[in-house]
C-alpha positions as CSV (number, residue, x, y, z in Angstrom):
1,X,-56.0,25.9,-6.3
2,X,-55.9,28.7,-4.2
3,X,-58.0,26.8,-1.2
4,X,-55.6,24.0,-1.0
5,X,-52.3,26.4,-0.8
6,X,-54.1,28.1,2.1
7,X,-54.9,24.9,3.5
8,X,-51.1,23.9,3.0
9,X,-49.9,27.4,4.5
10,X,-52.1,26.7,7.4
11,X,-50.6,23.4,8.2
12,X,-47.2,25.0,7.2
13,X,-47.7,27.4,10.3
14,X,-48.8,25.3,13.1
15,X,-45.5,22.9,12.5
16,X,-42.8,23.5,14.8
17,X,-40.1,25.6,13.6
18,X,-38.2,29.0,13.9
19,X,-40.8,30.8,13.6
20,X,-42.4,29.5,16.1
21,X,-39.5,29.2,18.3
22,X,-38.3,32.9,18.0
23,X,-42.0,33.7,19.1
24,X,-42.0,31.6,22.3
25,X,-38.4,33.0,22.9
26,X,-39.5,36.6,22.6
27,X,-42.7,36.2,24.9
28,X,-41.5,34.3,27.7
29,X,-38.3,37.0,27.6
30,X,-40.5,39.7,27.1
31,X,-44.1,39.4,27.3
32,X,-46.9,38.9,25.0
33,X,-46.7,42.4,23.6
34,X,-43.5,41.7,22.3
35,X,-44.5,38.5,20.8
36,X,-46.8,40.2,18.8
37,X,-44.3,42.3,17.3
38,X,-42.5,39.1,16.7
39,X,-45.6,38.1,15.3
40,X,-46.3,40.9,13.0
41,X,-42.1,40.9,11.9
42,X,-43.3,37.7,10.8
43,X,-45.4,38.5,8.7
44,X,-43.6,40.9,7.1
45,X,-41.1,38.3,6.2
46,X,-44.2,35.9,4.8
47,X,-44.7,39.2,2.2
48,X,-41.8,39.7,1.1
49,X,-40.8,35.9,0.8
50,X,-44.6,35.6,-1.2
51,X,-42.6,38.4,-3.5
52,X,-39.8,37.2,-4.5
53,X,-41.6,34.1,-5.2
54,X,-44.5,35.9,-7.7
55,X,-40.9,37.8,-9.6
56,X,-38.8,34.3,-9.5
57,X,-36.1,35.8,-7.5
58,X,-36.4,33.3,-5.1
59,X,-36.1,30.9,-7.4
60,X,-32.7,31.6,-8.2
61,X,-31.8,31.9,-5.2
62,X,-32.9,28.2,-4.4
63,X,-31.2,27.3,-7.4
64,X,-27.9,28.2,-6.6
65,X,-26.1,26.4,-3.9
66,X,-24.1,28.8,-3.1
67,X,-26.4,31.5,-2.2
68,X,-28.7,28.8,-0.4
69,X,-25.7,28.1,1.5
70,X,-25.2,31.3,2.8
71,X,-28.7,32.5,3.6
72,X,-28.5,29.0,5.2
73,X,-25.8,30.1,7.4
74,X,-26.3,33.7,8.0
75,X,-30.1,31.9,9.3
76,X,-28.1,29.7,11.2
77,X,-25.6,31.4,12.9
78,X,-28.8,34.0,14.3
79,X,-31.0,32.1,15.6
80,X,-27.6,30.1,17.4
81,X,-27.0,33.9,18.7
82,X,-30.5,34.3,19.9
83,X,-30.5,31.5,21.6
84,X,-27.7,31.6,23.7
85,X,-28.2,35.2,23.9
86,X,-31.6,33.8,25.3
87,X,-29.8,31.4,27.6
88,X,-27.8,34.1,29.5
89,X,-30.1,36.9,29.5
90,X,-33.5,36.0,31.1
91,X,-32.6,37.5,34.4
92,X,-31.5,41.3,32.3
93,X,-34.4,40.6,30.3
94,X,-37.1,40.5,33.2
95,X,-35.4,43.4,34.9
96,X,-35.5,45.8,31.5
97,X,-39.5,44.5,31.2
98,X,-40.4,46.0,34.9
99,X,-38.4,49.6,34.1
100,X,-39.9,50.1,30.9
101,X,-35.9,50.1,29.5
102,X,-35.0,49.6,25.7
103,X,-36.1,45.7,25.3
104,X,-34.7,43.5,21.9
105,X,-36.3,44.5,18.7
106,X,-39.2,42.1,18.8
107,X,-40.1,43.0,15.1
108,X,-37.0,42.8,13.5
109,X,-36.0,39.4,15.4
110,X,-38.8,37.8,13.9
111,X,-38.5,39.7,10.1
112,X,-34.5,37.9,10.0
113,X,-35.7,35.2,11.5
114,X,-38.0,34.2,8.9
115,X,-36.6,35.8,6.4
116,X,-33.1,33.7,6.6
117,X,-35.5,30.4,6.2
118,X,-34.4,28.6,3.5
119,X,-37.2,26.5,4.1
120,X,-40.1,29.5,4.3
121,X,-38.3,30.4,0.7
122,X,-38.8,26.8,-1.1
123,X,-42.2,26.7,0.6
124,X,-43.4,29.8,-1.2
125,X,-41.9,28.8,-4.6
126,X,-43.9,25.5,-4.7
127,X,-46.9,27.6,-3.3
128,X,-46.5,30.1,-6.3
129,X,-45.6,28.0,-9.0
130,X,-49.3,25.9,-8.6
131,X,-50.9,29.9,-8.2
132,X,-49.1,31.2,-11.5
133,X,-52.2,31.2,-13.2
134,X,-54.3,32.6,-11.1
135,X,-51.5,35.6,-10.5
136,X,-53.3,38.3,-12.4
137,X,-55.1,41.7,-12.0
138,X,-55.9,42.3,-8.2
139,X,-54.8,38.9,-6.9
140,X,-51.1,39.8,-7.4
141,X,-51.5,41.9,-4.3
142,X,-53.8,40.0,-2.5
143,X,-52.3,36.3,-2.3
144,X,-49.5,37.9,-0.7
145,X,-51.4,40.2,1.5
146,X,-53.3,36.9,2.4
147,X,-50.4,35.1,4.0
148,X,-48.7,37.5,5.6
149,X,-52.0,38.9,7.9
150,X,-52.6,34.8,8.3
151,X,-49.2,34.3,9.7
152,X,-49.3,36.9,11.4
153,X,-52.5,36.2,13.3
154,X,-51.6,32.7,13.7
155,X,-48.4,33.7,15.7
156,X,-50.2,36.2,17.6
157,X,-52.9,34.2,18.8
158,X,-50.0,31.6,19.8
159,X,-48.5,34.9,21.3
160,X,-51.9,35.0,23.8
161,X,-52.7,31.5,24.1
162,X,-49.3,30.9,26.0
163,X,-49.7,34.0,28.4
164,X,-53.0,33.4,29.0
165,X,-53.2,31.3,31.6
166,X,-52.4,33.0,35.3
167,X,-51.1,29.8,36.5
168,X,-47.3,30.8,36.5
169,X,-46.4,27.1,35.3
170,X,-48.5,27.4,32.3
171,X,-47.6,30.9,31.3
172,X,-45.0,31.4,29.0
173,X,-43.8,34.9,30.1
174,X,-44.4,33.3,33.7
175,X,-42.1,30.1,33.7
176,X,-38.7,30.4,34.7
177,X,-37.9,26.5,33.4
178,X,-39.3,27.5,29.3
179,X,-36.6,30.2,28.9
180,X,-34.0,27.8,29.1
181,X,-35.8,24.9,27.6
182,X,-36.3,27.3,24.5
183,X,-32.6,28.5,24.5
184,X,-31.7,24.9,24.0
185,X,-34.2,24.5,21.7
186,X,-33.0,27.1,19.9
187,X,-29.5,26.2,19.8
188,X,-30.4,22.8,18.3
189,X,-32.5,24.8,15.1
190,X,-29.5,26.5,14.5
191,X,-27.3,23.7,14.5
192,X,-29.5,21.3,12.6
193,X,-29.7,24.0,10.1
194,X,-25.7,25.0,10.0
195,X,-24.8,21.3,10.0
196,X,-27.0,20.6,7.1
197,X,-25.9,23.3,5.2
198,X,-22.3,22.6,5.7
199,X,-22.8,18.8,4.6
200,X,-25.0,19.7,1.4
201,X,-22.5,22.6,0.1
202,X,-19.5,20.5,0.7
């Protein structure tokens, strides 16, 4: 079982969401470095969502409209900050990369991003409750070791795959025209996600 809930996690991380958006955000703001950390916040989130999962406390969570609702929103409402915040900062952004001043928190921006997914939360219940079985001795730790390096990895490699090109139109960090595009983007996440909410709450 455990081969075909990689396979599904794999598949899970190459579809478009907000993971991959707050990625692309932070590198063409930033650079590749900080989509890394992005990457690696990521991850972090992947561990403790695998977590809550193995102890049923995301379960409940799912379980309870209300408190889907609000992670729902809180989710929302920050990746609607970032991108706006996105929108009107590119030009601040560029200037703090090239003085080596204090740049967003990379890390932490993908850790709430991920997180706040209600959908990275019902993913790893369904992935856990077909591994129960297989939960014991040493593979407690490891199956959610496992996911959070491969998400990690995954979103670095997406990290240097679009900065890798020295063709300013294909480089992320390099493209004036993606910043704006992924603001928008962005935006339309966090408003997709807020509307829903609102309309399966009430």
């Amino acid at each position: 079982m455990f081969l075909w809930s990689a396979i599904a996690h794999l598949i899970a991380l190459t579809s478009p969401g907000p993971d991959t958006a707050i990625v692309i955000r932070q590198v063409s703001l930033y650079g590749r470095k900080e989509g890394f950390k992005t990457a690696l916040g990521i991850g972090i989130g992947i561990y403790l969502h695998c977590l809550l999962a193995i102890n049923g406390i995301s379960l409940i969570i799912v379980s309870n409209n209300l408190y889907k609702f609000i992670i729902s929103i809180v989710g929302g409402l920050y990746i609607l900050y970032l991108g706006v915040n996105m929108f009107i900062s590119k030009s601040a952004a560029k200037e703090d990369s090239e003085i080596g001043t204090k740049r967003n928190n990379s890390l932490l921006a993908g850790l709430i991003t991920n997180v706040f997914n209600v959908k990275a939360f019902l993913f790893f219940v369904s992935l856990f409750t077909i591994l129960i079985e297989d939960l014991n001795n040493i593979y407690f730790y490891v199956y959610p070791i496992y996911f959070a390096i491969t998400s990690s990895l995954w979103f670095i490699f997406l990290s240097y795959i679009i900065t890798a090109s020295e063709h300013k139109t294909f480089n992320a960090y390099s493209n004036k025209y993606l910043s704006s595009i992924m603001s928008l983007i962005l935006c339309f996440i966090a408003l997709f996600i807020i509307f829903r909410s609102l309309y399966e709450y009430f």
